[in-house]
C-alpha positions as CSV (number, residue, x, y, z in Angstrom):
1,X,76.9,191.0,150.2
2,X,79.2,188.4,148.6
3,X,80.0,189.5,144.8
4,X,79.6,186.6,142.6
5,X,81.6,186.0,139.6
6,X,84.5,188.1,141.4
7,X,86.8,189.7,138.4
8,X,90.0,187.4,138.3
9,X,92.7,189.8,139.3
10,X,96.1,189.6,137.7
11,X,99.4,187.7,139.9
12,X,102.6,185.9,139.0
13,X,101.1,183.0,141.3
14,X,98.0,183.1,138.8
15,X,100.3,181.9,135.9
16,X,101.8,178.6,137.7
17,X,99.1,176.4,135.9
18,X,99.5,172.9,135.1
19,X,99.4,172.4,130.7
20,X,95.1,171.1,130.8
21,X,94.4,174.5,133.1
22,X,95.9,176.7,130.9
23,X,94.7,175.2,127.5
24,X,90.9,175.2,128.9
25,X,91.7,179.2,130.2
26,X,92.2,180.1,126.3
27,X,89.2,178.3,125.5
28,X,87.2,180.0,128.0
29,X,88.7,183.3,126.6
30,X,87.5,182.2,122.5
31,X,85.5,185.2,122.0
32,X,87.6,187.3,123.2
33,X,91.0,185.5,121.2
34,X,88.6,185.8,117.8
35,X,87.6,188.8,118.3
36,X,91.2,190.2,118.4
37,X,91.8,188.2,115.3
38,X,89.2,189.9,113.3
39,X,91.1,193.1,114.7
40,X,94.3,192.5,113.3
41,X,92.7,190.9,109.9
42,X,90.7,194.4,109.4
43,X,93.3,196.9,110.7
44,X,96.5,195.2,108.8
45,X,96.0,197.3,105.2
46,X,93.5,199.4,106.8
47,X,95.2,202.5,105.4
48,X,96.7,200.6,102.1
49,X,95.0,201.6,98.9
50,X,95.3,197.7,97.6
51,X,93.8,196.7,100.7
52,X,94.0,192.6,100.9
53,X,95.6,192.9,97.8
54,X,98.7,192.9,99.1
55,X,98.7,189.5,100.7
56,X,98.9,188.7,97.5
57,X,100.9,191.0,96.0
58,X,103.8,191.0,98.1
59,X,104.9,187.0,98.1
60,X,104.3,187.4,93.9
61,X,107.0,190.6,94.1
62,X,109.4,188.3,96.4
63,X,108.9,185.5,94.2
64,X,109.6,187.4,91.0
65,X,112.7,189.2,92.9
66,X,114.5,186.0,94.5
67,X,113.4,184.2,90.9
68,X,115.3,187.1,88.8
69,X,118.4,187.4,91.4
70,X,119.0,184.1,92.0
71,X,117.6,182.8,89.4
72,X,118.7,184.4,86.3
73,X,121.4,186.6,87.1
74,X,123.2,184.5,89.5
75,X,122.0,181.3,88.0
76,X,121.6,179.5,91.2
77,X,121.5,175.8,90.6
78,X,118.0,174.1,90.6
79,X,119.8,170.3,91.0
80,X,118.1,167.4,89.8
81,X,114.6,168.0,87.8
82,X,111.3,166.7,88.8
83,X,110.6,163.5,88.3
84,X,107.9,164.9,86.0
85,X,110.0,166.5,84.2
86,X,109.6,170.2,85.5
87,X,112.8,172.2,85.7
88,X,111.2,176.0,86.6
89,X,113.0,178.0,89.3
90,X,109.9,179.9,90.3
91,X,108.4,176.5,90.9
92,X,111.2,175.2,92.8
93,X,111.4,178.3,94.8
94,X,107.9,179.0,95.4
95,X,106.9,175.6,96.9
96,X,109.7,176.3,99.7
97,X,109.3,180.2,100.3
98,X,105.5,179.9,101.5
99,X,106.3,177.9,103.9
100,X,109.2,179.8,105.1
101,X,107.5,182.9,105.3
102,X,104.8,181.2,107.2
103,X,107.3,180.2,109.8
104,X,108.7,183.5,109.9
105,X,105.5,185.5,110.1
106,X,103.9,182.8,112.9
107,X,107.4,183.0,115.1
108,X,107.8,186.9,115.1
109,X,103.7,187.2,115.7
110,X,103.8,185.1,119.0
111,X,106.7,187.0,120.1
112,X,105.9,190.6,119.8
113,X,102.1,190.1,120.5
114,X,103.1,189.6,124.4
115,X,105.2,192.6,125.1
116,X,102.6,194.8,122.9
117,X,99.8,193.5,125.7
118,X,101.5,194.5,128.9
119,X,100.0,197.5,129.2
120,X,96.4,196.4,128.7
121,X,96.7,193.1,131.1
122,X,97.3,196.4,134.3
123,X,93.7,197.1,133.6
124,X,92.0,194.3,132.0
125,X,92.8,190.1,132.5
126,X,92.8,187.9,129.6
127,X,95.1,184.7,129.3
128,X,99.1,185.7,128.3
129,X,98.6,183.9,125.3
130,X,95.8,185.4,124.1
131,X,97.3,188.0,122.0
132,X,100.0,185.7,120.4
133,X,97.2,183.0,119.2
134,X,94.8,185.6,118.2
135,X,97.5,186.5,115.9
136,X,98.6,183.2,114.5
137,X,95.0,183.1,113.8
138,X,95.2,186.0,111.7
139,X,98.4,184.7,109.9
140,X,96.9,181.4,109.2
141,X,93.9,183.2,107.7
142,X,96.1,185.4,105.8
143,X,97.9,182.4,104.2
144,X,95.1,180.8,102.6
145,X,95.2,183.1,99.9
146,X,98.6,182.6,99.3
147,X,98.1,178.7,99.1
148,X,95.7,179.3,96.6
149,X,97.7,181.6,94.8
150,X,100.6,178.8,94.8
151,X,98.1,176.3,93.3
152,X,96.9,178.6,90.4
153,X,100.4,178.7,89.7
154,X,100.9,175.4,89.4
155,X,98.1,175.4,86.9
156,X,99.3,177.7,85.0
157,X,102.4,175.8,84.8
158,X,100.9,172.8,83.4
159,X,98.8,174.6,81.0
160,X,101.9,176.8,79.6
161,X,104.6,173.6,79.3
162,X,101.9,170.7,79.3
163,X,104.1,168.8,82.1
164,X,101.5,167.4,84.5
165,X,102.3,169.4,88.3
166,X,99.5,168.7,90.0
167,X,99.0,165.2,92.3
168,X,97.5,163.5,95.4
169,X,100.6,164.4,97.1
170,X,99.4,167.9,96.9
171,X,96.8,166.9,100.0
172,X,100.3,167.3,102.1
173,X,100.0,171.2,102.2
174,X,97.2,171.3,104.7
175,X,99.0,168.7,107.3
176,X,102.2,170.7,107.2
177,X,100.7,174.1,107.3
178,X,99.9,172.6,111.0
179,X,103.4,171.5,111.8
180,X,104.7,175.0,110.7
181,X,102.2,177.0,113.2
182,X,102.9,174.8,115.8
183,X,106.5,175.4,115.2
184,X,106.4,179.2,114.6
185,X,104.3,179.4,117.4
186,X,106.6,177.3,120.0
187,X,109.4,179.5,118.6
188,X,107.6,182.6,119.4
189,X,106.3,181.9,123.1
190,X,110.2,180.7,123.6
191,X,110.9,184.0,122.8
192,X,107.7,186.2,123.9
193,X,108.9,186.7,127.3
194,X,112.5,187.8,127.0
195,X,112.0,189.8,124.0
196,X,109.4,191.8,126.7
197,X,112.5,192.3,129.3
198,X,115.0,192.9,126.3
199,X,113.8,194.4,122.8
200,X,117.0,193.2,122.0
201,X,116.0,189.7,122.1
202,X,113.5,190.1,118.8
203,X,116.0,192.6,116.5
204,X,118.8,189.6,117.4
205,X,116.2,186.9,116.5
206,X,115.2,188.7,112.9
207,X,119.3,189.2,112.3
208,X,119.0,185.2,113.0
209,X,116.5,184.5,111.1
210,X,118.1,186.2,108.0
211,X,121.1,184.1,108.1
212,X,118.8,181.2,108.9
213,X,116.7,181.6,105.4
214,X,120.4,180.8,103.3
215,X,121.2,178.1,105.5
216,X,117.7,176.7,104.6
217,X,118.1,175.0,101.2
218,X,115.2,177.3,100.0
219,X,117.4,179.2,96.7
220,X,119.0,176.4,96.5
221,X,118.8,172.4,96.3
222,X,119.7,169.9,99.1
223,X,121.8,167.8,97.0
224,X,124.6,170.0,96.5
225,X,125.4,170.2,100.4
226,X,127.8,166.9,99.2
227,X,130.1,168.7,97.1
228,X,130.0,172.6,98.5
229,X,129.9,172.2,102.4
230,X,132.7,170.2,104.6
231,X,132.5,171.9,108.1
232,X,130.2,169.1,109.9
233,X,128.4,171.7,112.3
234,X,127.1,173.5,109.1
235,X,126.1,170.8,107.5
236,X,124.0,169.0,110.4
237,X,122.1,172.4,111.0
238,X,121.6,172.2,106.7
239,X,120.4,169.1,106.8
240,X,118.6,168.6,109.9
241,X,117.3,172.0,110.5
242,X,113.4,171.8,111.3
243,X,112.9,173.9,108.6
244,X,115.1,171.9,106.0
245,X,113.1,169.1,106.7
246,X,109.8,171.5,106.3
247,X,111.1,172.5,102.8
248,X,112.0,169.3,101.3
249,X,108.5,167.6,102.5
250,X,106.8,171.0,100.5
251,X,109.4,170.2,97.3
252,X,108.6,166.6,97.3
253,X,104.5,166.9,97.0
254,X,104.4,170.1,95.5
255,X,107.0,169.9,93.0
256,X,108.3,166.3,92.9
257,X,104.6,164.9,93.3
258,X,106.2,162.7,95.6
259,X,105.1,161.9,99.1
260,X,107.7,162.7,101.9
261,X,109.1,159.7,103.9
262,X,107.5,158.2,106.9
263,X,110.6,159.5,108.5
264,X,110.2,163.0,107.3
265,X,106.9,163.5,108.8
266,X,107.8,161.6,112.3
267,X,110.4,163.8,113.0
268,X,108.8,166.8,112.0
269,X,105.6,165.8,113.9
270,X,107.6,165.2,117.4
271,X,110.0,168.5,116.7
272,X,106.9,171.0,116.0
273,X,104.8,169.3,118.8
274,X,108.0,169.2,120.8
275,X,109.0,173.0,120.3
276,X,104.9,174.6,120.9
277,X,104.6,172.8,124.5
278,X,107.6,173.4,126.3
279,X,107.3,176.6,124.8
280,X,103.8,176.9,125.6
281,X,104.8,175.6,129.5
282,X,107.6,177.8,129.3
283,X,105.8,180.7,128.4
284,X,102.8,180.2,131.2
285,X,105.3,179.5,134.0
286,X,107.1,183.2,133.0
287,X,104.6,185.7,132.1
288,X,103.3,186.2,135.2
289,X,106.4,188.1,136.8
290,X,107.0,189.4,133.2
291,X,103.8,191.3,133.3
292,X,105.0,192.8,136.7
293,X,108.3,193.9,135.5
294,X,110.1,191.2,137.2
């Protein structure tokens, strides 16, 4: 008697699908992809006392910390004011260091989900990805919060000095929220398979990624890359860094209330969408032998 619905057993050859295939194979696999989202959202301060407290507590203690280091005691220059005439480190910083961190969180996600899966794709199939999106999903859910605590902020700026810091240009955050998951994620499934056959692979990309945050003009302003940095390799990965341009489009409609150029936005469009296929095609056509040790 034929079985029907046969249980899709795991091979390398099953992973050589075409982009469409394996896109509609995570769709298929939804309930499964949200419920290991709602997972990771109840078991990440399951044995906290604050509890989901602490999504917002800990970007308030890096703000204050960066704000008072680099801020105050090394008086890192903030460059030219707002146009509205703000001139507040925190502000400055803040608007950049959300974003940041959402890259950060979104890239190292996507990579160490994979490897963590291995052992349950011997006894159970679900797509490679699963694991990785289910927790970007987690991480975008978890940054809501902290948009909205960037926003009260804000607020509370304008109330305290009575310069206006809230605009239209403020409708920006949601569009390049996107355009930082799509690049944290293409990062991460660039990543997700040799950082499975090498552990070194994600310590070396954290190391990376701290040298990467002080090229990032995120403690301090784009503007004084003129007059402080001559070696031309450092300054075209300054200034045309993915997440240079991600920074100074969050600076200029969160704390300029200015939109971003046309040009900003095109290239960050075609890098992020750029960087999540071929990593996603990348990724599919590798984690098949990757799950059998190869």
């Amino acid at each position: 008697m034929a079985i029907e619905n046969p249980p899709i057993v795991f091979t390398a050859a099953s992973q050589q699908r075409n982009l469409v295939d394996s896109f509609r194979e995570v769709w298929e696999y939804r309930g499964y992809i949200g419920y290991l989202a709602k997972r990771e959202l109840r078991t990440n301060y399951l044995k906290t006392y604050l509890g989901w407290i602490w999504s917002l507590v800990e970007p308030l203690m890096t703000l204050a910390i960066y704000s008072l280091v680099f801020g105050y005691i090394l008086d890192t220059t903030r460059g030219a004011a707002s146009p509205t005439g703000l001139e507040n480190f925190p502000a400055f910083l803040f608007a950049a260091l959300v974003y940041w961190g959402f890259f950060r969180q979104t890239a190292n996600s996507t990579m160490v989900a994979f490897s963590g899966s291995l052992n349950l794709r011997k006894k159970l199939y679900f797509p490679p990805a699963a694991p990785s999106i289910a927790r970007v999903i987690s991480k975008t859910i978890e940054m809501v919060p902290e948009i909205l605590m960037l926003m009260a902020f804000y607020l509370l700026l304008w109330g305290i000095t009575g310069i206006r810091t809230v605009g239209p240009t403020w409708i920006i955050m949601a569009p390049l929220l996107v355009l930082v998951c799509l690049l944290g994620t293409g990062v991460g499934l660039w990543l997700a398979v040799p950082n499975s056959r090498f552990g070194d692979i994600g310590m070396l990309f954290n190391v990376f990624l701290r040298l990467y945050f002080y090229i990032t003009p995120i403690i301090w302003p784009l503007e004084i890359i003129d007059g402080r940095i001559t070696n031309p390799i450092i300054r075209g990965i300054a200034i045309w860094s993915p997440l240079t341009q991600v920074v100074e489009a969050a600076r200029d409609g969160i704390y300029r209330l200015q939109w971003p150029s046309l040009g900003t936005w095109l290239y960050l469009v075609v890098i992020s969408t750029g960087t999540f296929v071929t990593g996603w095609i990348r990724f599919h056509r590798s984690a098949g032998k990757a799950a059998e040790g190869q």
